[in-house]
Each structure stands twice: as structure tokens, then as C-alpha cells.
C-alpha positions as CSV (number, residue, x, y, z in Angstrom):
1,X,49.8,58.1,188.3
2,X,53.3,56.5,189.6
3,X,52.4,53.6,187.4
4,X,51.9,55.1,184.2
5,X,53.8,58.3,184.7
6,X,56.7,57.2,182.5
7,X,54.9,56.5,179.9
8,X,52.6,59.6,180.2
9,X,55.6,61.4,180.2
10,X,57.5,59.9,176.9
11,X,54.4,60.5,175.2
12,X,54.8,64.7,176.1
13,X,57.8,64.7,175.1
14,X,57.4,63.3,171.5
15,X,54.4,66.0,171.4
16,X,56.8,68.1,172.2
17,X,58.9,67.7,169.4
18,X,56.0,67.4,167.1
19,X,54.9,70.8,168.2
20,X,58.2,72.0,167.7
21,X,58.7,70.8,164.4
22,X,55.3,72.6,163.4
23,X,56.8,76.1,164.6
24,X,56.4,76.5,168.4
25,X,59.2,77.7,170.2
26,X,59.1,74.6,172.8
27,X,61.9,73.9,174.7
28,X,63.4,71.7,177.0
29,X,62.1,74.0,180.2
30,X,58.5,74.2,179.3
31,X,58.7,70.2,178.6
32,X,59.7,69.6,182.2
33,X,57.2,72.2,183.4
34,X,54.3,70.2,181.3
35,X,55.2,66.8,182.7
36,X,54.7,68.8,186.3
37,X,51.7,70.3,185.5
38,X,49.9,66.9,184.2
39,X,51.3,65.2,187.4
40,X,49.7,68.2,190.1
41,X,46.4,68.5,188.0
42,X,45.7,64.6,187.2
43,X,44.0,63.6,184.1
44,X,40.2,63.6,184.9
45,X,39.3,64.9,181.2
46,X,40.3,65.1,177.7
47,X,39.5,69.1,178.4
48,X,41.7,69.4,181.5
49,X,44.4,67.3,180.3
50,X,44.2,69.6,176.6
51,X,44.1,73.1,178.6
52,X,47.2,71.6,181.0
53,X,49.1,71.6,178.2
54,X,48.2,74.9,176.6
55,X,48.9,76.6,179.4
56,X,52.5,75.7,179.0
57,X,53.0,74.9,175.8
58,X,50.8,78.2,174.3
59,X,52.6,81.5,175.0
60,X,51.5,83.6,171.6
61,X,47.8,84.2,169.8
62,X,49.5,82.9,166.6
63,X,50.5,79.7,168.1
64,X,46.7,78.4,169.5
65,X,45.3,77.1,165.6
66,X,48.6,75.1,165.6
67,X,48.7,73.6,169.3
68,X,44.8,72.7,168.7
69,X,45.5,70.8,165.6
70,X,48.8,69.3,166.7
71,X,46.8,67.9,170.0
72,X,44.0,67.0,167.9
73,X,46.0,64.9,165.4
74,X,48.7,63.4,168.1
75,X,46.4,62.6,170.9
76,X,43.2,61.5,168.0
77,X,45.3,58.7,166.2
78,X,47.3,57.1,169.2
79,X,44.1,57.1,171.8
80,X,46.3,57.7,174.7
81,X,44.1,60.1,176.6
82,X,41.6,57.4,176.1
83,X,43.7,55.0,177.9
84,X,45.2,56.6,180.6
85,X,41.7,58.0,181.6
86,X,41.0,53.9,181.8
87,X,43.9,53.4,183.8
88,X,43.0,56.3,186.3
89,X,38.7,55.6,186.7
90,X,36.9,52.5,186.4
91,X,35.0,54.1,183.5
92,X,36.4,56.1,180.8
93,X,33.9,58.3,179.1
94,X,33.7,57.5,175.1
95,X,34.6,59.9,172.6
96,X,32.3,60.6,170.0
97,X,33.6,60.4,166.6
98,X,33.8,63.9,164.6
99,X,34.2,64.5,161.2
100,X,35.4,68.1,160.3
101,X,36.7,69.8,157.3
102,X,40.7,70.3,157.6
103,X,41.6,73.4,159.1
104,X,43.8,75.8,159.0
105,X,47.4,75.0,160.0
106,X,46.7,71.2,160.0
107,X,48.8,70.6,156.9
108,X,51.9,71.7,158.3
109,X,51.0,69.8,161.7
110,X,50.2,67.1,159.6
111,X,53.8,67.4,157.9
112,X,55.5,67.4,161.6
113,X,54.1,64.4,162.3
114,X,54.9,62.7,159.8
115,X,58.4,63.8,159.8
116,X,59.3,62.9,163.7
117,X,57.7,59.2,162.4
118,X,60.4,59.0,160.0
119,X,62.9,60.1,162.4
120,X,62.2,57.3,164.7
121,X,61.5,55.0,162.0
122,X,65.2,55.9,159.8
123,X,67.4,53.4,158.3
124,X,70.4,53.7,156.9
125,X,71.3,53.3,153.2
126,X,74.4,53.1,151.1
127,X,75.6,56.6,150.3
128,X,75.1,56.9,146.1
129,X,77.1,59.0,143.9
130,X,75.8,60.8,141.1
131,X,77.8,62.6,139.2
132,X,75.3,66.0,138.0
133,X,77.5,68.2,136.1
134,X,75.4,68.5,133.0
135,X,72.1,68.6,135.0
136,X,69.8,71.2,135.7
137,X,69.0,71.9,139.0
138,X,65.5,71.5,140.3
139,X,65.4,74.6,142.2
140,X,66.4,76.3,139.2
141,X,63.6,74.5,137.0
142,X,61.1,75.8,140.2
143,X,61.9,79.3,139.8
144,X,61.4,79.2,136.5
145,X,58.2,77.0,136.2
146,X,54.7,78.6,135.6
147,X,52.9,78.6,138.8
148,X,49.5,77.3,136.7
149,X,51.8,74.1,135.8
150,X,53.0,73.0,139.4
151,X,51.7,70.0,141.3
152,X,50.9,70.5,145.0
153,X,54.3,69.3,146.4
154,X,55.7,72.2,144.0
155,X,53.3,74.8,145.1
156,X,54.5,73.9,148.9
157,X,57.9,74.4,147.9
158,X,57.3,77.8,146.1
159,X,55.8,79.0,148.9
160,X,58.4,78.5,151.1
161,X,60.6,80.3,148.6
162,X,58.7,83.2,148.6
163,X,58.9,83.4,152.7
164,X,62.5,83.3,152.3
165,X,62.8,86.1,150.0
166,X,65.5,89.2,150.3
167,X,63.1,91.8,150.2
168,X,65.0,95.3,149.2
169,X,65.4,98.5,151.3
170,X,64.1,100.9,148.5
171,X,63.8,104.6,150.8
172,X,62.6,107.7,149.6
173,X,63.6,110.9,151.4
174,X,60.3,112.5,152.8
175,X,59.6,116.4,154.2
176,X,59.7,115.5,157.5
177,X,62.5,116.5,159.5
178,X,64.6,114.5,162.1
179,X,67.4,114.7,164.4
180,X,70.8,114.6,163.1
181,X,74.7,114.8,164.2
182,X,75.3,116.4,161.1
183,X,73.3,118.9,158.8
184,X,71.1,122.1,158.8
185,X,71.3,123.8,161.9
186,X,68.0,123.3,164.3
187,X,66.7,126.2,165.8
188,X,64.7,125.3,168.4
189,X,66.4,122.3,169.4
190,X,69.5,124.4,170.0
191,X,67.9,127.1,171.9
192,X,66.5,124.0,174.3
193,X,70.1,122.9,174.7
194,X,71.1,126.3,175.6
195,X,68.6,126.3,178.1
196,X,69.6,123.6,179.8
197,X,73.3,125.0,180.4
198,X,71.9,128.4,181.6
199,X,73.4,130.2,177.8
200,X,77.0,129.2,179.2
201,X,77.4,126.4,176.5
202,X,76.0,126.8,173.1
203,X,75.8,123.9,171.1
204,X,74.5,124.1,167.8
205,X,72.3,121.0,166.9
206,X,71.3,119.7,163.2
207,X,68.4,118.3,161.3
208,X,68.2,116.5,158.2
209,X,65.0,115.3,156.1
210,X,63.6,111.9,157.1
211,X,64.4,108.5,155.4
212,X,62.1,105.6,155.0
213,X,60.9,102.8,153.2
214,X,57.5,103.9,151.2
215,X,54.8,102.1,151.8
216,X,53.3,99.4,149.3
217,X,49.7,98.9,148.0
218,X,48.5,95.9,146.7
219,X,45.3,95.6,144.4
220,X,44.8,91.4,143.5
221,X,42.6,90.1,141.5
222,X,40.6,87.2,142.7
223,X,38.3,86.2,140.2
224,X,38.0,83.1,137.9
225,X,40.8,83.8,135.2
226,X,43.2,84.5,137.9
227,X,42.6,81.3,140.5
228,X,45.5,79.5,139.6
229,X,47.6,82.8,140.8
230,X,45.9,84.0,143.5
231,X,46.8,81.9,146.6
232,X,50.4,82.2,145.9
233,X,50.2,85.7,145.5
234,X,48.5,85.6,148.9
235,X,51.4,84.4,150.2
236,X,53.9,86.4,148.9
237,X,52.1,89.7,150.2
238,X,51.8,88.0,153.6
239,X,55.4,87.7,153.4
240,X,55.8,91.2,152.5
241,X,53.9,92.3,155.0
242,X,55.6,90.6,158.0
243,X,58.7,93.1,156.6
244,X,57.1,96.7,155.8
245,X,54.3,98.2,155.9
246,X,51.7,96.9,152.6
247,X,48.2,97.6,152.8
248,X,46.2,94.4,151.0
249,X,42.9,94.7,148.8
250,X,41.6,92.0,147.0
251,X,38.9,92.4,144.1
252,X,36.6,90.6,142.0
253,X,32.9,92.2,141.4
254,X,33.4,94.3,144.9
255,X,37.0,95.5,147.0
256,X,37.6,93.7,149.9
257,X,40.3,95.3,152.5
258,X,42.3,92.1,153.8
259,X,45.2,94.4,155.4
260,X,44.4,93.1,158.7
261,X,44.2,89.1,157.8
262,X,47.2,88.6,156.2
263,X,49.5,90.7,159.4
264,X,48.5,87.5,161.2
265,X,51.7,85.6,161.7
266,X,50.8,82.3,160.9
267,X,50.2,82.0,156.8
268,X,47.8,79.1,157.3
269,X,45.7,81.5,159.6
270,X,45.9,84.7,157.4
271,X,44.7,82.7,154.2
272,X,41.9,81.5,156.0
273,X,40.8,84.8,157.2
274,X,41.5,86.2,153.3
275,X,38.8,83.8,152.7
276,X,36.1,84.7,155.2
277,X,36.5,88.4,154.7
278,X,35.7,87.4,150.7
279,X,32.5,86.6,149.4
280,X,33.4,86.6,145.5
281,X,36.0,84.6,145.8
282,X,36.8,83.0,141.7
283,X,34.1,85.0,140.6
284,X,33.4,87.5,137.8
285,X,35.6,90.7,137.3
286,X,34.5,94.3,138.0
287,X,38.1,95.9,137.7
288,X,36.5,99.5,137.2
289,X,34.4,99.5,139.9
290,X,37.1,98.2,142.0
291,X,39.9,100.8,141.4
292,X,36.9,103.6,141.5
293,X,35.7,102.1,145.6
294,X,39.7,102.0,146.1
295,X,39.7,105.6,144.9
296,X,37.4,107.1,146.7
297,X,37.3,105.5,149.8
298,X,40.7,104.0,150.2
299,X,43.4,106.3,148.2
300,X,43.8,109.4,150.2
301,X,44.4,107.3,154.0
302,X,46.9,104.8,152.1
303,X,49.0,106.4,149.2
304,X,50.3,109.0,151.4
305,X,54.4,109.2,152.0
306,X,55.0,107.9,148.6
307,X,53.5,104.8,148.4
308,X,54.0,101.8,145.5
309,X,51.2,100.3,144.0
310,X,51.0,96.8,142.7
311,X,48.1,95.8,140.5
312,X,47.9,92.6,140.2
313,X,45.2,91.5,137.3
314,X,45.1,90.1,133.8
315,X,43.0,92.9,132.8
316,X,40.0,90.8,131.5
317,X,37.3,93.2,132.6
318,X,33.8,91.7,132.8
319,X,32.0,94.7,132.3
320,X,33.6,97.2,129.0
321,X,33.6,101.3,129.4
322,X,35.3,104.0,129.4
323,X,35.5,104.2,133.3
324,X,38.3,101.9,133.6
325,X,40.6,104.3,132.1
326,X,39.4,106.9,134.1
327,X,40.2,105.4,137.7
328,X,43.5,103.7,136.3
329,X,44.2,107.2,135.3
330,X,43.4,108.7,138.8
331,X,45.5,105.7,140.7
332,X,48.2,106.6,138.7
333,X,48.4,109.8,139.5
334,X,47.8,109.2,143.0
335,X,51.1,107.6,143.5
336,X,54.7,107.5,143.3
337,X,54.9,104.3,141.1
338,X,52.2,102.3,139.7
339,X,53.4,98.9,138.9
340,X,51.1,96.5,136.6
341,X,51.6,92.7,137.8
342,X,50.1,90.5,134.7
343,X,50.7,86.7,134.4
344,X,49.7,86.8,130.4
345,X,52.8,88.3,129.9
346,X,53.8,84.2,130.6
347,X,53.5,84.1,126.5
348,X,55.9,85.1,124.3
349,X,53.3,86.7,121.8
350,X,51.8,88.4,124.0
351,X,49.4,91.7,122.4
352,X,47.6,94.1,124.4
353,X,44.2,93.5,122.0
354,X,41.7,92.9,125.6
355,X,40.2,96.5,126.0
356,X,40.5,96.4,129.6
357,X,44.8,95.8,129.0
358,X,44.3,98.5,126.5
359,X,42.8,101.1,129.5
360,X,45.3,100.4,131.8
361,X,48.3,100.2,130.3
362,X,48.9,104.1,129.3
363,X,48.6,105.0,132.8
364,X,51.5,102.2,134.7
365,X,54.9,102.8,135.1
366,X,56.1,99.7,134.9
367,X,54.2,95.9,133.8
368,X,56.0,93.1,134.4
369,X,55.2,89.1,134.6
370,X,53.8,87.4,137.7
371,X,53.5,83.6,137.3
372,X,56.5,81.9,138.2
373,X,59.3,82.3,141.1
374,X,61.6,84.2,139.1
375,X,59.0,86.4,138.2
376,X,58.6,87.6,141.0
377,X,62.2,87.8,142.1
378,X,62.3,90.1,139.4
379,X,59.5,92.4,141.0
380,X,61.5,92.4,144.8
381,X,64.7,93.8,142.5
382,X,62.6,96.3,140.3
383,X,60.9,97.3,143.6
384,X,64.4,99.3,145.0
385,X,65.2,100.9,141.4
386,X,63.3,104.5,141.4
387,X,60.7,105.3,138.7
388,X,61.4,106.2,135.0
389,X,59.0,108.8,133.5
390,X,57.4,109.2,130.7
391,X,55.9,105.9,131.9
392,X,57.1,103.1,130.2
393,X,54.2,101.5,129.0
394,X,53.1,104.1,126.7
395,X,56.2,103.3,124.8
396,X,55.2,99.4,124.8
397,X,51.8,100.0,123.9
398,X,52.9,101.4,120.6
């Protein structure tokens, strides 16, 4: 171990930083404390020498999927578990070879990697001046660029835009009463206060109504016509959720309640969840017998305290009636503000002629565009201004 402890212990450290660069809060402490560990409990196994290093490395659920992959990937393409098991027995056990689908959080691993490579590997070039006055700027061509029309790299980055969002503080003022220094005089509060000074000291004490941020309700449409709109908008509700409290369905011939997948921390983790809770998944559309599950199941334990709702569809409904207007007429009425999230509204000449648009629309208070960046920056602004009545879409409609 005294031979090839230096070189055991270079190759932590640049795991390390790999892990760190993926999102792990590793510091210099816990590298000092891994080196330790590996030298008290040897190297006898791949398995002991991967659970050494989870046991310091690994402090939170979220961070396991990303440790796993970064080990997976760092120790895989170097071999160096391989060989220092050689140095340390006479016969080092061979490692079958596995082929397995990419997983969840491997990209981003994949992405530190490469990125501490280039950091060790970085030359220096000539500094270039470019004068880019009359230019447009690519983050501004981003937000405004349809989300079916981005390349992969693009998606990546509008992804990370929407995490970085300013998300408003819109707060309704509900019936239940609070503590306050100042405001309506409290009753019992002050009769307890008098109590506790024997009646000598009277001190009146106040109430006021309680403030808070409403809750939101997200419908999404996951079916064919939507595809090219539904990951990112996965995504930018798991970003709203890490904020306030959103309560996440997702629909395409049945409702699927994904509340609990997407308050997982890691993105990579909460998509791939999304997806194993879904089984129609870029199928057909059912949009009536979605909002009429949601509405009799769902409505009464989440649109309480004045909750938002954002309905996120095109409105192409697979199946024609007269119950679509029905349930968008009972989900209207069920809460404070029903807001209609449609990416056809992408084109300038954009009719409501679809039958399904035509049901829904009378019954929203507000329907706005969802396909690009801006779109949506749009929504987080509209989402702090109160609701106008008479809705606003019977006026459009017209």
C-alpha cells in the first residue's frame, strides 16, 4: 500500500473534483478522510473499495444516482481498481464487461468529466477582439427560439435557464388568523397573557389574517402532439416545485399523479421517475376523461387555499363530446385562476377552429403561449398579477 499510495491517492483526488463538478458538495475534509479510509480498509474488491468511498463521499439520498455513475464512468475507463488490485494480490479477479442503457444523471457526470479533462489538458491562446455592437446576442436568440426548433446543446442550455428562474412571490390573503404586533385585538391570546402576570399587567395582543403564497396545479399533456414540449416543461415544474408548493399531473389517455417524482432533488432523477410512473407516455389524447379523474378524485384535496391551475395542452382531443366542456367548466370554477398553457399560440394566425380549443377556452382566465424561454418568462410574471374577470378568453374567442 506504501508503494502505490501516492498514486492511489492523486487518483481520489481528481474523483474528487469530478464529483464535485457534477454537484456534490465534496470538500477538501472529506477528501483527506477518503484517502484514510482506503488506506485502513485496503483494497480487496471493486465493492469495498466503491462502498469506502460512499461512505464518505455520499452524505444525501439525492447524491447516490450521481456518485454511482461518476464511479462507474471514472474508475470504468482508467482501469485503476483493476490495477491496484494486481499490485495488492497475485491474482486480480476480471471484470466482466456490461453493457447498460445510460442512466439517469450520467449526462451531467459525463459533462464533469469531460470538463476537469479540459482543465488539465488547457492551453493558452491569443486573446481575440470582436467588436459585437450590431450583433444579436445568443442568449437573447435562445429565449426567443421555439423549443420544437432547438438542437440538443440548446435544449441543455434552456434548461438550465429555466432552473435559474426568478420565480414571483404572488400571496393571497386567506381566513386564517395569525399572530400579529399590530391589528385586531386577540381575545384569547390576551386573556393567556393576563394570566401569566396574575391580572396585574394587561396587555392587549393582535391578530391579523394569514398571508401566503397559493398553491399551483399543474395538468401536462403528454401525448404525441405535445412531445417536443413535454420534457422541458418537466423541468420547469421541477423547478417550481423545489420553490412552492405545485402539485404535478400528467395526462394522455389516463391521469397520472407525478407530485412526488419530480420533489426529488436531482432533475435527472425526477424525470426518470416521471417516466416509470407513466405508461402512455407520447400516446393518444383523452383530455375529457383526464380533467373529469382530476375532478373527482383530485380537485377537492388540491385546489384548496386558492390554488392556480396551469393546463398545459394543445387541445387536440382524441375523443370529440360535449363532456370536455363540462369538466373544463367544473375546474374552472374550482379555482382561483385557471391559466390555459398552449404552444399553437407559436403562430401568428392562430384560430380556435379544433373543437376541443373551442371547449376549453370559455371557461380559462387567462391563455397564453408555452414554447420558447420567453414564453415562459412571460407565465412566472403573469403568475404574481391577480385575476381579471369576466375571463378573458371569452372576449378572444369572439
Amino acid at each position: 500500500m506504501a508503494e502505490t499510495g501516492g498514486k492511489i491517492a492523486d487518483n481520489i483526488v481528481y474523483f474528487a473534483r469530478a464529483l464535485r463538478r457534477a454537484g456534490l458538495p465534496v470538500g477538501p475534509a472529506a477528501v483527506v478522510d477518503a484517502i484514510r479510509a482506503v488506506e485502513v480498509a485496503g483494497i480487496s474488491s471493486r465493492d469495498d473499495f466503491y462502498w469506502t468511498l460512499h461512505a464518505v463521499f455520499v452524505n444525501k439520498r439525492a447524491d447516490r444516482l450521481v456518485f454511482h455513475e461518476a464511479f462507474e464512468l471514472f474508475w470504468r475507463e482508467r482501469g485503476l481498481v483493476e490495477k491496484m488490485l494486481e499490485l495488492l494480490s497475485p491474482v486480480a479477479p476480471p471484470r466482466p464487461a456490461e453493457t447498460e442503457k445510460p442512466k439517469p444523471g450520467q449526462q451531467r457526470v459525463e459533462e464533469a468529466m469531460q470538463a476537469l479533462k479540459e482543465r488539465r489538458e488547457e492551453e493558452v491562446f491569443p486573446e481575440i477582439e470582436i467588436d459585437a455592437r450590431m450583433t444579436v446576442s445568443e442568449k437573447e436568440i435562445l429565449r426567443r427560439k421555439d423549443f420544437a426548433q432547438m438542437s440538443a446543446e440548446e435544449i441543455a442550455s434552456a434548461m438550465r435557464a429555466l432552473a435559474s428562474l426568478q420565480f414571483p412571490h404572488d400571496q393571497i390573503v386567506t381566513r386564517r388568523l395569525v399572530a400579529a404586533t399590530r391589528g385586531k385585538v386577540d381575545p384569547r391570546r390576551t386573556v393567556r397573557a393576563t394570566m401569566r402576570s396574575a391580572g396585574d399587567l394587561i396587555l392587549p395582543q393582535a391578530r391579523k389574517r394569514k398571508v401566503q403564497e397559493p398553491p399551483l396545479v399543474a395538468l401536462a399533456d403528454i401525448s404525441g402532439s405535445m412531445s417536443e414540449y413535454s420534457r422541458v416543461m418537466l423541468h420547469f415544474l421541477h423547478a417550481l416545485s423545489a420553490r412552492r408548493k405545485v402539485y404535478s399531473f400528467l395526462f394522455g389517455t389516463r391521469l397520472s399523479n407525478v407530485t412526488r417524482q419530480l420533489r426529488y432533488k436531482d432533475p435527472d432523477e425526477a424525470l426518470a421517475g416521471c417516466s416509470e410512473a407513466v405508461v402512455d407516455w407520447s400516446g393518444g389524447t383523452r383530455i375529457a376523461d383526464a380533467l373529469h379523474v382530476f375532478n373527482r378524485d383530485w380537485s377537492r384535496r388540491v385546489l384548496g387555499q386558492g390554488a392556480t391551475v396551469l393546463l398545459i395542452t394543445d387541445g387536440l382531443e382524441r375523443e370529440e363530446g360535449a363532456d370536455l366542456a363540462a369538466e373544463a367548466a367544473r375546474l374552472g370554477r374550482s379555482c382561483r385562476r385557471l391559466i390555459w398553457l398552449n404552444p399553437l399560440l407559436r403562430f401568428e394566425h392562430f384560430e380556435a377552429k379544433a373543437r376541443g380549443i373551442r371547449a376549453i377556452l370559455p371557461h380559462v382566465d387567462d391563455f397564453r403561449p408555452v414554447h420558447s424561454l420567453e414564453a415562459i418568462e412571460d407565465l412566472v410574471k403573469a403568475l404574481s398579477t391577480p385575476a381579471k374577470r369576466p375571463r378573458p378568453a371569452l372576449r378572444r374567442a369572439a
